[in-house]
N, C-alpha and C positions, 0 to 999 in steps of 0.2 A: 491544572496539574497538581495543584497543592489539595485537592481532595482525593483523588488518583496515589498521591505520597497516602499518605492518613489511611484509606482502603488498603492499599499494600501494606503499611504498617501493621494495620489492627488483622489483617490474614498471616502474616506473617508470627505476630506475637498468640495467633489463637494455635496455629500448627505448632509453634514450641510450648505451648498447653500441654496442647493433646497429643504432645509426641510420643507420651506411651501407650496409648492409642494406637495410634498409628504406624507402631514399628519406626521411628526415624529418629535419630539421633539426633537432637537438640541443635547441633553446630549448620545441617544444610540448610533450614529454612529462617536460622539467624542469618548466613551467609547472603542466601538468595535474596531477603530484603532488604541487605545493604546494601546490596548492588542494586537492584533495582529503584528504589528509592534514588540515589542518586542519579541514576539512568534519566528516571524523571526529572531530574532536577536539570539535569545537562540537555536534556529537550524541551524544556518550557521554554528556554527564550535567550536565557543567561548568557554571554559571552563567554564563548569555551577557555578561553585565555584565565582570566580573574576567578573564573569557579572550578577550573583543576588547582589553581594554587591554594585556593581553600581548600580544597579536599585534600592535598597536601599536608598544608596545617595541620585539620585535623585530623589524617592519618599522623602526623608527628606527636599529637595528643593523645592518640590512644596507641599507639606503639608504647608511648613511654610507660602507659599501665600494663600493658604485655609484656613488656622485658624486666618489669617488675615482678609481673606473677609468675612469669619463667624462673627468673633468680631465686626466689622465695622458692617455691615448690620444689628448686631441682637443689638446694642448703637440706630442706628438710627431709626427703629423698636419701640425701648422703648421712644424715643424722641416723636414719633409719634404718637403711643398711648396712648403718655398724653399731648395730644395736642400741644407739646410745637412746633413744624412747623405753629400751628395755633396763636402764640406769634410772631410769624417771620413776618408770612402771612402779620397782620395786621398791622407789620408798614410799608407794601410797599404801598404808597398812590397811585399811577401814575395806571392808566387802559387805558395805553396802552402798546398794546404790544411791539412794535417798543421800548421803553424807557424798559419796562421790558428785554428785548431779549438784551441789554447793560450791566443793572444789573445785570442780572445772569451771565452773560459770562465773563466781567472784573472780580466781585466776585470771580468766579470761577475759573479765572489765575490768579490772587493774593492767594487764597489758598490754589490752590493747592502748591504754592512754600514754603507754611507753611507749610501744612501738609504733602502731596505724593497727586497724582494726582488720585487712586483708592478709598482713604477715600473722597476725594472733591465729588467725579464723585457719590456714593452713594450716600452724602450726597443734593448735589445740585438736582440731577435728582430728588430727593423721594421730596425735597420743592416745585419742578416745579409741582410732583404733586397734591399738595396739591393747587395749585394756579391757573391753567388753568385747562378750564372743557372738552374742546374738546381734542380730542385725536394726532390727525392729530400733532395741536400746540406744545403740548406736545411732538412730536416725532422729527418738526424739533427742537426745543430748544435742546432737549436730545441732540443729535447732534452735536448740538453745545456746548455743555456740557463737550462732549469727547474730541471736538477738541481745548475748553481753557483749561482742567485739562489736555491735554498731552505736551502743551505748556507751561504752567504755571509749571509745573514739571520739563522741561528738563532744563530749567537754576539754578534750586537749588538742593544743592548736596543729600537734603533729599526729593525732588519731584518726582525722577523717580527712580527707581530701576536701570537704565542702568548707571544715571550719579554717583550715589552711589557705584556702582562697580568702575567706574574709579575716582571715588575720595579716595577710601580705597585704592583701586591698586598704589595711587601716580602718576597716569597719569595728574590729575587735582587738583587745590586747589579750596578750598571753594569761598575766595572771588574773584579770575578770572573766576572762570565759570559766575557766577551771571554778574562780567561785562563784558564778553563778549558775554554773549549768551540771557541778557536781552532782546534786543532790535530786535533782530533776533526771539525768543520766541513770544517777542508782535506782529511783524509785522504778523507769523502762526495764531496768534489770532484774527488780526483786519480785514485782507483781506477777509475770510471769513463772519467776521459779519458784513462787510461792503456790501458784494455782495449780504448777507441774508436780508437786514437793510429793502430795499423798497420794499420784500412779504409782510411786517405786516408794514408797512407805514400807516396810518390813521386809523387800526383797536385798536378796544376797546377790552378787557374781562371785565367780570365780574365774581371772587374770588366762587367757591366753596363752601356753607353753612356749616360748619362743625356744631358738636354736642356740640356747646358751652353749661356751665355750666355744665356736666357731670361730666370733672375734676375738683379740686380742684385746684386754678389761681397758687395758692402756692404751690403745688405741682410740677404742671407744671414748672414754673419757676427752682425749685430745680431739675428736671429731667435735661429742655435743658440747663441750666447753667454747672449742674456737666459732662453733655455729652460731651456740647463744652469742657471746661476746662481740660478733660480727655485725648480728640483726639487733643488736642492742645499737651496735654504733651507726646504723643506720640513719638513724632522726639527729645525734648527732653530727652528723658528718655533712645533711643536709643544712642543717643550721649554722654550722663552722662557711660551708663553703658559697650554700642558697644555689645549688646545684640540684636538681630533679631528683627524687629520692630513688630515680631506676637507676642514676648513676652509683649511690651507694651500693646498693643491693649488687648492680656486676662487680662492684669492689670488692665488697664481702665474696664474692662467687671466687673471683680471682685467685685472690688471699687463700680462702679453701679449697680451691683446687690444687695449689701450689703445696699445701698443707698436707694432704691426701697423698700427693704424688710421693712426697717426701718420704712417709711415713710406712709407703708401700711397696718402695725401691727394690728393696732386694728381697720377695717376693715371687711367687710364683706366676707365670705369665698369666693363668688361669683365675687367680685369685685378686690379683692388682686388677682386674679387666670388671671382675663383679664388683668391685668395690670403688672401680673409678667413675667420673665425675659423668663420661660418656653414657657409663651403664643408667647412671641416675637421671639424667635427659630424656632417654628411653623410656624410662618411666613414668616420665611426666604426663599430664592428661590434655595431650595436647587439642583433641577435639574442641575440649572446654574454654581454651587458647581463643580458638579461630569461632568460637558461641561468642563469647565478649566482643570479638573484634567484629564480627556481622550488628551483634545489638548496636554496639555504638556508633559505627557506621551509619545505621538506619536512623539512629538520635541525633546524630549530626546534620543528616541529608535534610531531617524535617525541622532544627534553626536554621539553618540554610533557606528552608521557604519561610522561612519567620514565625512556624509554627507554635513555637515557646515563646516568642516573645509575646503573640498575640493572646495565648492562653495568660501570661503575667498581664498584661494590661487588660484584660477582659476581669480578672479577678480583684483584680486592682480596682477598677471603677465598679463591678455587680458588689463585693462585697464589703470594699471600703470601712474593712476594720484591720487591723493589724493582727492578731492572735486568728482570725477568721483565715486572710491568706498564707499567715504562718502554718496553719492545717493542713489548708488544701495541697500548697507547693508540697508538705510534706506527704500526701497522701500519693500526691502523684507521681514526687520522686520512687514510688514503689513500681511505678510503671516505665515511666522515664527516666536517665539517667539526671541525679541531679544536681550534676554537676554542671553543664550547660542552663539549668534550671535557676540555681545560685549566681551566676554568670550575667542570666536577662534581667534578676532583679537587680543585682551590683548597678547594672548600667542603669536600671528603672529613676533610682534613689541614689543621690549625690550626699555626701555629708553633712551638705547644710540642712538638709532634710530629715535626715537622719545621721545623727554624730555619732563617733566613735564612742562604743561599747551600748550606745542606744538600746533599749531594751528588744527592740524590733528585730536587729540584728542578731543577740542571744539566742533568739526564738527560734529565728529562722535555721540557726547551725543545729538546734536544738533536732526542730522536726525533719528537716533534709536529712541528718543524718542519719535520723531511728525510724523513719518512716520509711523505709528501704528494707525492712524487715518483714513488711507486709506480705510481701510477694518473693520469694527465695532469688529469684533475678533481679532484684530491684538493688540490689547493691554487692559491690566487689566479691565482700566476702561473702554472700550466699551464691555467689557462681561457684567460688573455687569452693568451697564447702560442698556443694551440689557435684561437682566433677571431682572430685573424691572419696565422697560414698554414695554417688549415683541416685541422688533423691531424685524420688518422681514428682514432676512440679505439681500433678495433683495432689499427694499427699500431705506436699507442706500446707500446699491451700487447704486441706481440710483441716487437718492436725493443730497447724506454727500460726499459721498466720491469725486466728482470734487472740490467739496467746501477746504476738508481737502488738496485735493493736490495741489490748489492756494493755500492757506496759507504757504503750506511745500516748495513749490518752491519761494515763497517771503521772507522768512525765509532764504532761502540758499542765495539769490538775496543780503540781508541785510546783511549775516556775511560776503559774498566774500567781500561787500562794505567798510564793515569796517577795513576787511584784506588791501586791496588797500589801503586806506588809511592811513592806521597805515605802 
């Protein structure tokens, strides 16, 4: 059964390929192999009792990232239609793109290492659109969007879900990862917008007319002020409480819905309705929703046959170097979730093996986390980024993905260096 999973997997992940091919929207042949994969999993043999309550668990796992990208998407959503990205818009003076294509990408690894790199990757992508009118632009930017929010994440212990596991787990501490893996982080960053930099060299845009005076300036402001302030309090709120960061994120929703409502009271029935929290739900791309919950699904069903763990220990004993498996997990988290990934090795290596901030450890947050950039589904934020501005997974693979793997291979180039030297 556990090759039967693996065939199902790899027909499953070729049809959300070639979805554009094939007319089909990304979400039903995610869907169908996460069901199916389990299907198999519950007829190998397993005891129906003990393998629905795993699948429980990990439906509890990956809901928590759903109701995160729900919250997230449907904050930025209500930012949006109260114009307040049109507040942002207009204090970026510069029309060019070359100077823009810096802004947004530094921005965007700097906050992701504040926020998490899935809230950035929404947040940035939906500005970008607001600001460039061609589409094309907007897609290689997106791009590049994903590959500083997965960069900008793996050096802070609240940026990436991978390096969060190894810092709860005691593999790493907060202020060693950030300096050690700063500098390795930025170089994933810059090698790419540097090889990007002379496509939009000498070219101009010009800003999108949005539907100024509609909103209320004062309204607006109260929208993306409470937004930001909200998804800023996010990483704290997890840290204060060690509560799931989905439970922040419905706080923040909460809080802004309450905010909204207030603000829109005595209002016309018509205009409270476009502007409330419900209209922005609507909005959201929920296809993209029920694409992640099918992929993980199907990543879950295949540790379940112990698929991952046997790929760790097979790499484990063929290549028997540490910076060699630090690669590969990270090559592969492009294809698999690598979160579960981080997880089989956690369990692989005990501390006494590996001690806390162990160089091995650094590595590994290092490439899990930026090796997701490979492939636009290989990590959170190039899902929601992709159900956003609707990338075609072949494009990025022709376009993003060499791009993403210089920076990932400069990135490695950078920590070996600093290892030597220290």
């Amino acid at each position: 059964m556990t090759a039967f999973a693996i065939i199902v997997f790899i027909i499953g992940y070729s049809a959300i390929a070639f979805g554009h091919f094939l007319k089909l929207d990304k979400a039903a042949p995610a869907l169908l192999t996460g069901v199916f994969c389990w299907t198999l999993y519950m007829l190998s043999g397993v005891e129906a009792e003990p393998a629905i309550e795993e699948l429980l668990h990990h439906l509890s796992e990956i809901a928590s990232i759903l109701f995160f990208l729900l919250g997230a998407m449907t904050i930025v959503e209500l930012i949006d239609s109260h114009d307040g990205f049109t507040i942002i818009t207009d204090k970026i003076k510069t029309k060019s793109k070359v100077r823009l294509l810096w802004i947004i990408s530094l921005l965007t690894f700097v906050t992701s290492a504040l926020l998490d790199n899935l809230t950035t990757a929404i947040v940035m992508t939906s500005l970008c659109g607001k600001i460039l009118n061609e589409k094309n632009d907007r897609l290689w930017f997106t791009g590049m969007i994903i590959i500083a929010a997965n960069a900008g994440g793996a050096f802070s212990p609240l940026g990436d879900v991978t390096t969060t596991m190894l810092w709860i787990g005691g593999q790493i501490t907060a202020k060693n990862i950030i300096v050690q893996l700063f500098f390795p982080s930025l170089a994933v960053c810059l090698v790419p917008l540097l090889i990007l930099s002379p496509r939009f060299r000498g070219k101009t845009f010009t800003s999108p007319k949005g539907d100024k005076g509609i909103i209320n300036r004062k309204d607006a402001n109260t929208v993306l002020i409470a937004g930001v302030l909200l998804l800023l309090f996010v990483p704290v709120f997890k840290t204060l409480t060690h509560l799931p960061p989905f439970m922040g994120i419905l706080l923040a929703l909460g809080i802004l819905w309450i905010i909204v409502a207030v603000i829109h009271s005595g209002k016309p029935k018509e205009e409270k309705k476009r502007l409330s929290v419900a209209h922005a739900l609507q909005k959201v791309d929920s296809p993209s929703i029920l694409f992640f919950l099918g992929i993980l699904l199907a990543v879950s069903a295949l540790q379940m046959f112990g698929v991952l763990k046997q790929m760790a220990d097979f790499l484990n004993n063929s290549l028997g170097n540490d910076y060699a498996i630090g690669i590969a997990l990270g090559l592969i988290s492009s294809i698999l979730d690598n979160v579960p990934l981080v997880a089989a090795v956690q369990n692989m290596y005990d501390l006494s093996t590996f001690p806390t901030d162990h160089p091995f450890w650094e590595f590994l947050a290092l490439t899990t986390g930026t090796g997701g950039s490979a492939i636009i589904i290989g990590s959170a934020a190039g899902v929601a980024a992709m159900g956003i501005e609707k990338i075609d997974f072949g494009w990025y693979l022709r376009n993003i993905s060499w791009l993403a793997l210089a920076g990932f291979f400069a990135g490695i180039l950078v920590f070996m260096g600093q290892v030597w030297l220290t």
